[in-house]
C-alpha positions, 0 to 999 in steps of 0.5 A, spaced: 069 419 787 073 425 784 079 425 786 083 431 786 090 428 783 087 426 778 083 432 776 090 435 776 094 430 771 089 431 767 089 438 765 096 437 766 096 432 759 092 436 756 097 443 757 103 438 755 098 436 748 098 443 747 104 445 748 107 441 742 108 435 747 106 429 744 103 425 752 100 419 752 096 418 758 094 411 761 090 410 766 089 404 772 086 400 776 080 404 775 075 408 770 077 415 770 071 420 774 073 427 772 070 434 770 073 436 764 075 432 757 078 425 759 084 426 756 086 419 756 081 416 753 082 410 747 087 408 752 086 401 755 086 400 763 091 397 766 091 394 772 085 393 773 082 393 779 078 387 780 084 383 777 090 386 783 085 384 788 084 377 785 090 376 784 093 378 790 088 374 795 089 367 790 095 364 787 090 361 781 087 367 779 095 369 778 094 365 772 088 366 770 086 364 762 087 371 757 078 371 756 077 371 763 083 376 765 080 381 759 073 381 761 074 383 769 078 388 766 073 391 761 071 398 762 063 396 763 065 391 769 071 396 772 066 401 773 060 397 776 065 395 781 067 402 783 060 404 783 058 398 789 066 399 792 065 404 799 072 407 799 080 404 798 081 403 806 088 403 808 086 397 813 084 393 808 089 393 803 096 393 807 100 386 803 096 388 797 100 395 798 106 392 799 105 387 793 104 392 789 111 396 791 114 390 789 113 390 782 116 384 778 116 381 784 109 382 786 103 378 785 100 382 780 106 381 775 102 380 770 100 386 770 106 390 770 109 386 763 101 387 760 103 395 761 110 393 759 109 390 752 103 396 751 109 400 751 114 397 747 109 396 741 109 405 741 114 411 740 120 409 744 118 414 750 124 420 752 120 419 759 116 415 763 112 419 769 109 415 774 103 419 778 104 418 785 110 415 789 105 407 790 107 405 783 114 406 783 114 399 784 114 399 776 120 404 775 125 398 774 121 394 770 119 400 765 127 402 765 129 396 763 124 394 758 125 402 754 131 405 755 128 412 758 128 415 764 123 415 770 119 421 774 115 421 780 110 425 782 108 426 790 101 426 791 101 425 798 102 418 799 105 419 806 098 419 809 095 412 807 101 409 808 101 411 815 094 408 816 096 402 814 097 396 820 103 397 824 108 391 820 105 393 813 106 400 814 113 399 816 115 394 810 111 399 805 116 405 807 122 400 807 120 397 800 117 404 798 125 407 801 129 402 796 125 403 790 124 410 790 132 408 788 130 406 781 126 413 779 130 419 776 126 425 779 122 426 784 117 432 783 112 435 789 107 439 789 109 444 794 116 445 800 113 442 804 112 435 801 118 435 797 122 436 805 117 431 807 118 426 803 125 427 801 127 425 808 122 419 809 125 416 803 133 418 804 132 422 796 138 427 795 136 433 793 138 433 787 133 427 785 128 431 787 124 438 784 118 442 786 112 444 781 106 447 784 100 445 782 095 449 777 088 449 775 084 451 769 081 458 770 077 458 766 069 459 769 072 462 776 071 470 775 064 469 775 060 474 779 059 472 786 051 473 788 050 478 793 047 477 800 048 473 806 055 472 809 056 464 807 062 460 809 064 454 805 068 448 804 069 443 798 073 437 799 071 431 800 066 430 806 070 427 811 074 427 818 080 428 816 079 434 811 076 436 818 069 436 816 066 435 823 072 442 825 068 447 821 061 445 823 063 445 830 067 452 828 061 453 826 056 453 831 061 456 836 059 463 831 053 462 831 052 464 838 055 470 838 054 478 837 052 480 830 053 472 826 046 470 827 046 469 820 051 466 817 051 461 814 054 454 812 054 451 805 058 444 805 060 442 798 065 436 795 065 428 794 061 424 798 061 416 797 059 410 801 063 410 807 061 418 808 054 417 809 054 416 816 059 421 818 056 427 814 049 424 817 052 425 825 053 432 823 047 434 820 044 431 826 048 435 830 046 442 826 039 439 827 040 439 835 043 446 835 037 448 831 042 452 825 040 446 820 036 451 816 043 455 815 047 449 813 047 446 806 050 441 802 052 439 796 055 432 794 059 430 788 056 435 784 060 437 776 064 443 775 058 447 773 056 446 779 062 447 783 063 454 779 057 455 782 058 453 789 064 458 790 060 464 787 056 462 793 061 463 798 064 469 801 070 465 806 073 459 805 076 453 810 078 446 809 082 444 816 084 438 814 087 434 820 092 431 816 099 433 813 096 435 806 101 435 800 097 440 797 090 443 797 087 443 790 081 447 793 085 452 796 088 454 789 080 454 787 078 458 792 082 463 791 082 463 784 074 465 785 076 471 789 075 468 796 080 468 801 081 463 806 082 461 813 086 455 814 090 452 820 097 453 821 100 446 819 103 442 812 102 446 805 097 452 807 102 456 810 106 455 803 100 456 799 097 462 804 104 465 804 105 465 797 099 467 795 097 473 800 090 470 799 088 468 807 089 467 814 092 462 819 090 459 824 091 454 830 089 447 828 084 441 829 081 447 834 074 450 833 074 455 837 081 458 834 078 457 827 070 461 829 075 466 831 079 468 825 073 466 821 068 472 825 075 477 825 075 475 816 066 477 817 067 484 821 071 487 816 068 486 810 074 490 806 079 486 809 075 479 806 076 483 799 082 485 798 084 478 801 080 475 795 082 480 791 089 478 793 089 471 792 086 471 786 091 476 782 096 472 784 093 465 782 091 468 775 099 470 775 102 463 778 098 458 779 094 456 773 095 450 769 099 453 763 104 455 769 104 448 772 105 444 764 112 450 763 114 448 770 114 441 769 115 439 762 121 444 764 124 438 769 122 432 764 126 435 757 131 436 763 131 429 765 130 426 758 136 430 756 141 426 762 
């Protein structure tokens, strides 16, 4: 599975490296699946992924002999798992959450002071970041242990927290609240997520900083093909991106004047537990009689990404839940496509600051299909959209832009 956050750490470790920044990235839980230069490698795996569900789910694992423990952590091994593992379900892993929200306190603690004694044997660091508000269970263990400031950044937590069962999901917010009060800084991907979180977990303001994220444009100004008008989507192929959301859209243009040839083409992760829901849409596209309109283009690499996007003409993601940010939005953009996107979380943000889209009502199919056939009728306004958006990525939302902004923030916390 690709994961959109950690494309993101990784080029910003990358930037920061080029910069004159000495950063040391250090992955968990599981190898690291990317579509650039592993920007971690040489570094060991901490926390691995089979290690914390044993040693959450039994007290004898917890003390398991250092052979054994070292060989369930093994990159080979770690990677078989994740390969036969559907996905991380929020049911499923509530008290693990919240052990892991506790730190030196929860059962995985020997992971916490593996990670610790790697650390202490290195440079002393000037600040240590945590990738996402789920580890901050950490925070304290690593201030005591190195004497350096620790920064967080939020990556749209609130989601899967919410997901879990009534009584963990109450106790991982209350356990997440107090140990959010050992990290220095916090720093969100946009306005919208910093308020969000800032409220949900009593942060002052000052505590916390906003740096949009950015990406590698490097590739993206490729020449778009010519030809059919075609619709696009790329994310990870699920409902609550809001999939099922744009096919319905979908089927709704195709019945009116002057669309019966537009097209749909799907891109974007796809694993185990999307199967069955991305085989319900392609049956109901086959019912409709448009599947020969649709395509789909699962878990393809960069190439095959960059490609995807010089297919497309419009761009839309009706993700159903409060997205933090929406990296695809960023991509799109940068290909010179604009987007339709609904009114809610981080889309106005990025569409306003951007100029690169439209808004419209979310989780309704028909208001999507209709902002979708006004961007299709009027093939100049699509352009200048596009060619709008893409300045104003090029300009504020490159990769280079987001490491200045935040290596900014930690020079300034390093210094405190």
């Amino acid at each position: 599975m690709y994961c959109g956050n950690c494309f993101r750490d990784n080029s910003l470790v990358r930037v920061l490296r080029q910069m004159g920044h000495h950063a040391i990235m250090v992955p968990l839980y599981l190898p690291m699946s990317l579509e650039e230069e592993d920007q971690s490698a040489g570094t060991p795996i901490f926390f691995g992924g089979v290690n914390v569900y044993l040693e959450q789910v039994s007290p004898l694992f917890r003390k398991m002999p250092g052979w054994l423990h070292r060989w369930l952590a093994s990159p080979k091994l770690l990677k078989w798992a994740a390969g036969r593992a559907a996905k991380t379900r929020a049911q499923d892993v509530g008290a693990l959450t919240v052990s892991m929200l506790r730190g030196e306190e929860g059962n995985q603690a020997r992971e916490l002071d593996e990670l610790v004694g790697w650390l202490k044997d290195r440079e002393k660091p000037d600040v240590v970041c945590l990738s996402n508000a789920l580890l901050v269970g950490m925070a304290r263990r690593l201030k005591q242990a190195l004497g350096a400031p620790v920064v967080c950044t939020l990556q749209g937590e609130d989601s899967f927290l919410d997901s879990l069962p009534a009584g963990f999901r109450d106790l991982s917010w209350r356990t997440l609240a107090e140990r959010a009060k050992e990290v220095d800084l916090f720093i969100a991907p946009s306005r919208y997520f910093g308020d969000l979180m800032r409220g949900r977990l009593k942060i002052s303001a000052e505590r916390l900083r906003v740096v949009h994220n950015g990406i590698n444009l490097e590739g993206w100004a490729g020449e778009k093909r010519a030809g059919e008008q075609v619709i696009g989507y790329f994310a990870r192929m699920c409902r609550e991106k809001g999939l099922d959301t744009l096919v319905e859209a979908f089927l709704l243009l195709k019945k009116r004047p002057r669309m019966e040839r537009v097209r749909l083409h799907v891109g974007g992760g796809c694993g185990p537990a999307d199967q069955s829901f991305v085989a319900s849409l392609q049956q109901r596209l086959q019912s409709a009689g448009v599947i020969g309109d649709a395509c789909f283009f699962p878990n393809v690499d960069r190439a095959g990404k960059l490609e995807f996007f010089r297919s497309i003409d419009i761009f839309s993601v009706p993700a159903l839940y409060g997205e933090a940010f929406g990296l695809y939005i960023i991509e799109a953009m940068a290909a010179g496509v604009p987007v339709v996107q609904p009114r809610v979380a981080a889309f106005p943000e990025l569409v306003e600051a951007t100029g690169g889209g439209v808004l419209c009502e979310p989780n309704d199919p028909k208001a999507l299909a209709d902002a979708l056939e006004q961007m299709l009728l009027n093939p100049n306004r699509t352009l200048e959209l596009g060619q709008r958006g893409q300045a104003s990525v090029r300009e504020n939302f490159s990769q280079e832009r987001m490491a200045e902004n935040f290596a900014r923030e930690l020079v300034a916390v390093g210094e405190l």
